[in-house]
N, C-alpha and C positions, 0 to 999 in steps of 0.2 A: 504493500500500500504506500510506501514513502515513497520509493523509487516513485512510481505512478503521479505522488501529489509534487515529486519535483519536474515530471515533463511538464505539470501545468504552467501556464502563463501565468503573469503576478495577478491580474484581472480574475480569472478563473479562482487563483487561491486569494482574493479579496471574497469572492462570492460564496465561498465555503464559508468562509470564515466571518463573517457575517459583518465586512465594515468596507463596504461600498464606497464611503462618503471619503474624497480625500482632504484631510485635514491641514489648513494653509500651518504653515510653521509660526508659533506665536514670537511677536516682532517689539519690540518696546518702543512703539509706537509712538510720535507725536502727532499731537492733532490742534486744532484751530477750531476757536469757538462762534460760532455765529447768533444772531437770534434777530428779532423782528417783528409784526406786527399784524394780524388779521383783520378783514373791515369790519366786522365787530368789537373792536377794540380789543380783542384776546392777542395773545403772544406766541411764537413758537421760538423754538431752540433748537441748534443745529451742532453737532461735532463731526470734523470732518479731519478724517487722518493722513500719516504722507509717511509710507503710501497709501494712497487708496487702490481697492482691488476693483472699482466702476461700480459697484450695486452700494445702493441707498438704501438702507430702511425704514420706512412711515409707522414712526410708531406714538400708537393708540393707547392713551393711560384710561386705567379705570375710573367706574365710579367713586366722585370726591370734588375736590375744590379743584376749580377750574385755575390751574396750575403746571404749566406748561413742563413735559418732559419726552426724554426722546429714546429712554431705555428701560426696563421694567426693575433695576435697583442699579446699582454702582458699581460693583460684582461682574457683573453682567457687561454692562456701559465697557466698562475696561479693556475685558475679552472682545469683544467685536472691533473696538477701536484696533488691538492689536492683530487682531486678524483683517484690517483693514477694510471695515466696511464702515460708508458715514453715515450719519444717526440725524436723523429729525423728528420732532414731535411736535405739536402745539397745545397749546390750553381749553379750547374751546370757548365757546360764547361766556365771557367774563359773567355777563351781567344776567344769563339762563342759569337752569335748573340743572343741578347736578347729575341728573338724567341729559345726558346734551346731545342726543341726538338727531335734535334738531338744530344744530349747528355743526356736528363733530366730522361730516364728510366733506362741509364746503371749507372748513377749518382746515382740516387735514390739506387737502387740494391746494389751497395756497398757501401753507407754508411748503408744500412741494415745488408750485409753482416761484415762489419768491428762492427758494433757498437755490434753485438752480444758478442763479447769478453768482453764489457764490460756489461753488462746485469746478474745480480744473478744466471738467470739460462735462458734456452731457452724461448721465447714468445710461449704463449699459442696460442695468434692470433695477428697478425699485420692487422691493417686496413689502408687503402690509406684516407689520407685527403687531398684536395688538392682547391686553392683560383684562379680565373678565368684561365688564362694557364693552372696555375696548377690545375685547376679541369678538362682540358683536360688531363695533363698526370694522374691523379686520375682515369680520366674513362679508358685510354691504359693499366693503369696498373691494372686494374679491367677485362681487355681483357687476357692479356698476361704476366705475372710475374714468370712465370716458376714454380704456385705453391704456392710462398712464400707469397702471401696476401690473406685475409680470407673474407675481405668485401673491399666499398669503396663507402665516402663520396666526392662529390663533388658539390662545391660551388660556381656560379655564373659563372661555367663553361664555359667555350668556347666548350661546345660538338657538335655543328654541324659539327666542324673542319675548317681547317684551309681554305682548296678552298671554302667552301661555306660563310663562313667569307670574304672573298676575294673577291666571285664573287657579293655579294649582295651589301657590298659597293662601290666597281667599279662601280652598275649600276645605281645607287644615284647618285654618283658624278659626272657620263657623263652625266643623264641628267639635273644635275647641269650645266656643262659647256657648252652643249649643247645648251641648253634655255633659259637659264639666264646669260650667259656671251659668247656667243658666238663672241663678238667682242674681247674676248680678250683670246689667247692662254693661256691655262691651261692643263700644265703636270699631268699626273692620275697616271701613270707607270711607271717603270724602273728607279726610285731616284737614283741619284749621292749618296745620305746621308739622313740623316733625318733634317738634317736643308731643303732643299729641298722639302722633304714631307710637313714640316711645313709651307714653303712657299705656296704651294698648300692648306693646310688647310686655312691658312689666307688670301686666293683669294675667294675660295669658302665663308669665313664669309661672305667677305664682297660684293660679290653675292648676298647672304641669308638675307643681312640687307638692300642691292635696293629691293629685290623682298618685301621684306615682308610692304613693303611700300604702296603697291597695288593688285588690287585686282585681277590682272592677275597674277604679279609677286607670290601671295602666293597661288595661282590655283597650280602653275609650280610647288611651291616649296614644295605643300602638294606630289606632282606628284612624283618628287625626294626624299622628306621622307620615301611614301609606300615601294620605293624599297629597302631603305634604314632602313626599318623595327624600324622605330626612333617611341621612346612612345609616350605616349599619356598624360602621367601624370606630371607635373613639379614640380620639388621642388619647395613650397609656394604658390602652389596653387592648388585651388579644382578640385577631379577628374573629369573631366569635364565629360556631359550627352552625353547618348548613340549617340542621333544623333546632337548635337552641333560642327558642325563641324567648324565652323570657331572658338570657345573655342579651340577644339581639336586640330589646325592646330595653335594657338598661341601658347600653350605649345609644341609642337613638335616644335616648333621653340626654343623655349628656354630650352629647353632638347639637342639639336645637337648645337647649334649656342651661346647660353649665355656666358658669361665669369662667372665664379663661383666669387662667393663673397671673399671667404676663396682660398688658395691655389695658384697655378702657375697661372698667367694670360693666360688660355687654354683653350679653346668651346674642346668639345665631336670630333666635325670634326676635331679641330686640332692637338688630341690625337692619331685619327684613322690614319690620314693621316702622322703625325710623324712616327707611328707606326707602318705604309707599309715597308718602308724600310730594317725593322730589317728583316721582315719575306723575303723581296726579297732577303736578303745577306743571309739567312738559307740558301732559295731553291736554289740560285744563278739561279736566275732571276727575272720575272712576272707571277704569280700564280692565275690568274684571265685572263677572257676575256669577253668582247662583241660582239664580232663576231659571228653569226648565234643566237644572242636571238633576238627574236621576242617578243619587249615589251607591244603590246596590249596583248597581251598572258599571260606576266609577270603582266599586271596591272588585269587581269579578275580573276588571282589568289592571290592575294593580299587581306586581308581584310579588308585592308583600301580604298578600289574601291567607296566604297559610299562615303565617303568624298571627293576623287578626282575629284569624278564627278560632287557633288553636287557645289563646289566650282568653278568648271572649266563653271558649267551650270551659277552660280551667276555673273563669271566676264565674259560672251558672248565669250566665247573660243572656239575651233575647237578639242574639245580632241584628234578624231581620226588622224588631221593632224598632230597634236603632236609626236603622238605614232609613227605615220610614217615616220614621220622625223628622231624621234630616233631608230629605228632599220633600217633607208637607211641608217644612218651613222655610225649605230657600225661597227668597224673596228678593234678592239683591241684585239691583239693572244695574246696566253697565250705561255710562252715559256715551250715546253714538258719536257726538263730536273728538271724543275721547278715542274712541275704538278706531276713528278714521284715522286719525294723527300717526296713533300706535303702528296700523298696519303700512300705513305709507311709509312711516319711520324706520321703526326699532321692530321689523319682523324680517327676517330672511327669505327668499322666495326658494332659495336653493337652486336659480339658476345661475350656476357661477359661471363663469368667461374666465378664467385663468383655474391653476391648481389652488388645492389648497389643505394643508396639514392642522390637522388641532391636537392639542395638547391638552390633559385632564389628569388629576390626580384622582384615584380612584375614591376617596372618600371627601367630599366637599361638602362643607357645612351650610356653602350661602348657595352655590351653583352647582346642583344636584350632577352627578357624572350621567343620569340618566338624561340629561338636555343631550351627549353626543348621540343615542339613540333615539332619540326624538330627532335632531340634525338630520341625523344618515339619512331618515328615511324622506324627509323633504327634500334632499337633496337626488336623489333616491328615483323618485316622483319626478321630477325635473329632469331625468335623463342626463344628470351631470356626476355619476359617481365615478365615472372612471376621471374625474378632476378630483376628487378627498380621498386622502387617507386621515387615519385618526389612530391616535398615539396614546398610550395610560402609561402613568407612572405611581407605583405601590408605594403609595403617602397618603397622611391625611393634611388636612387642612385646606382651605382655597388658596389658590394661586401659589401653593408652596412647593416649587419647581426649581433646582441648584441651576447655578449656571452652567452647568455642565450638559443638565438636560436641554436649557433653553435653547442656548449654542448649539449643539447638535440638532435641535429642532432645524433653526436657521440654514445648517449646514447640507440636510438632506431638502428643504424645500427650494435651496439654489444649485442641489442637483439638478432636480426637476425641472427645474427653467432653465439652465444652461442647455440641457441633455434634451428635454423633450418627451424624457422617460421618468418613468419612477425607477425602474428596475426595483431593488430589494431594500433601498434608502429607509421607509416610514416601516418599516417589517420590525418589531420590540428589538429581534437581536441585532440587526444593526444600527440601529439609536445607540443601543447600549455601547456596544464595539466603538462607537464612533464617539459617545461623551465620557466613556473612560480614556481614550487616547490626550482625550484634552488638556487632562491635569488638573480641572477646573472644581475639585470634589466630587462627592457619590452620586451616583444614577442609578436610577431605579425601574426603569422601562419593562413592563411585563408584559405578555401577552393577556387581552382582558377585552367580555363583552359584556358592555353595560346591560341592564334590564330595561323594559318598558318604561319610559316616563310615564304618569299617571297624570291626568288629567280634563278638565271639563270636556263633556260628552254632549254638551249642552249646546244648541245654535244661538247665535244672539244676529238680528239684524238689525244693521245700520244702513241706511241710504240706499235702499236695494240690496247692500250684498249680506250675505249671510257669513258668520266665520264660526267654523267651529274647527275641533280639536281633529287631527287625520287621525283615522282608525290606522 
């Protein structure tokens, strides 16, 4: 067998050996800082290296203050400078919603367009990078960019978009408020502000810390995570076994509801729930509804149905009177002004015009890993998957990806655009191959298929069109 693996070609034993991607030599790079202006009064920022290897990357910061950057940490920023590729990013509409997607693609666009002036010579290839939001606008701008992008990475994405983001956690927290707190009014919708939302988050905790007390209360509260698409896995402790479900329903508790050790004193809920607000001051309104979902419906499509059941069977409960309770009382419209915004905006249609790689940690506390499943298949639908592949990395937390993985991301989706091919590039074991070569810390790349996202089943019509959830 050896004689044999030395007639191969060094290509041939790249492909065995599962590291496709050829790794530029890391270079101690200087670079030159540029920045500038969008007509919305927001800003962007440019680093640009010497040498530069011709590819630019547009990159897309998450949801937050509209704060101009042009790499997903500093770490990161470093490595690409050294490997010579130059960095742009902008801020988005200063004076919008931290939801900016109604600013975030004409923003990006001109600091593309501005920052070319300052660039040696024209880019060979610009690729989209973009960190949860922003690996939403990564994937719009992998749809529609008039042209000007050639690939596009996105990471720990919000790509289901923005309504089904909306409508999965609205159907969590009604039947959060529903069944576990039903003696005591709890606002879902139409926030004054985000302190308000937050207030709503911190009802709902402490909902989630009587239920989980008992064995009815965490029947309910497994009931309210399915739909709520909450993991499975918790920071600090083991992946829990296939059918261990009351393990699996103590880490889902502490995945949505924990207070993090490190950081703001904020549960996962009280992120999500601050974080409605913004999006309802984008669409200027409610961007979600309950109304006409039928949640035995929604729990039969859920792949967490055996655990809810199993647990609901443990604590002598009535599942189906449950479910019936909860869809006699969804009541909650979505405002159509709202719904039109969202889908012209912040929805993906899945017909991309270039490639395009995503990146997910398998356990995500804000942006369920079940969104790339929900992805694929719009994309799917659209007759564009031979453009995505999609990438996992065995972690928890969101957006918690080394630079090792990152870089390797970047390094097989400028395969693909160079080349024309994917060949074996987005394949787990050569990510892996390719971000251990780097030097850049661990990687984690496994092979991994997310489950069904779960989701309203429910039509809502606005203006003529109808939007519901694709079976």
């Amino acid at each position: 067998m050896l004689g044999c693996v030395r007639c191969l070609g060094a290509a041939t034993v790249a492909l065995i050996l599962g590291a496709l991607v050829a790794v530029p030599p890391v270079q101690a790079a200087g670079f030159t800082s540029y920045s500038g202006s969008t007509s919305d009064g927001g800003t962007w920022v440019a680093d640009v290296p010497t040498p530069w290897n011709g590819t630019l990357l547009l990159y897309s910061h998450g949801f937050g203050p509209p704060q101009a950057a042009d790499a997903p940490d500093s770490a990161t920023r470093q490595a690409l400078l050294n490997m010579g590729y130059a960095l742009v990013g902008s801020s988005y509409d200063p004076h919008g919603s931290w939801w900016a997607l109604g600013s975030a693609l004409r923003d990006q666009l001109e600091a593309l367009r501005d920052v070319r002036a300052d660039l040696p010579a024209a880019p060979e290839h610009v690729i989209a990078l973009g960190t949860s939001m922003g690996g939403l606008i990564s994937a719009l701008e992998a749809e529609d960019a008039n042209g000007q992008i050639a690939g596009a990475l996105s990471t720990c994405g919000l790509v289901a978009g923005a309504i089904q983001l909306n409508n999965y956690q609205l159907d969590g927290e009604y039947a959060m408020a529903r069944l576990l707190a039903s003696d005591t009014p709890i606002k879902l919708v139409r926030f004054s502000g985000p302190d308000e939302g937050l207030a709503t988050g911190k009802a709902l905790d402490a909902a989630a810390q009587r239920a989980q007390a008992t064995a009815a209360g965490r029947a309910r509260l497994a009931l309210a995570m399915a739909f709520l698409n909450v993991a499975t896995w918790a920071p600090g402790e083991p992946m829990p076994g296939r059918h261990d479900y009351e393990q699996q329903e103590r880490e889902q508790y502490d995945v949505e509801f924990a207070v993090p050790a490190q950081g703001p004193p904020l549960s996962a809920m009280d992120f999500i729930e601050f974080a409605r607000w913004y999006i309802e001051a984008a669409a200027g309104g409610n961007g979600s509804w309950t109304d006409g979902v039928d949640f035995a419906h929604l729990l039969d499509r859920s792949p967490y149905a055996p655990e809810v059941r199993a647990l609901y069977r443990e604590a002598g409960l009535d599942l189906d009177h449950d479910l019936a309770v909860l869809t006699a009382g969804a009541h909650i419209q979505a405002d159509p002004n709202a719904i039109r915004w969202l889908q012209q905006t912040s929805v993906p249609t899945g017909h991309l015009q270039v490639p395009e790689l995503t990146l997910h940690t398998i356990s995500d506390q804000l942006v369920p890993v079940q969104q790339e499943n929900f992805y694929a298949h719009v994309v799917r639908e659209a007759g564009a998957d031979r453009l995505l592949r999609q990438a996992y990395v065995e972690r928890q937390g969101h957006c918690n990806f080394t630079p090792a993985e990152l870089v390797a991301g970047v390094l097989a989706i400028q395969h693909r655009v160079d080349t024309g091919r994917w060949d074996d590039v987005a394949t787990p074991r050569s990510l892996e191959a390719t971000a251990q070569r780097l030097g850049l810390g661990e990687a984690r790349f496994i092979p991994y298929e997310p489950v069904a996202l779960s989701g309203n089943n429910g039509p809502f019509a606005a203006g003529g069109v109808t939007y519901a959830t694709p079976d």
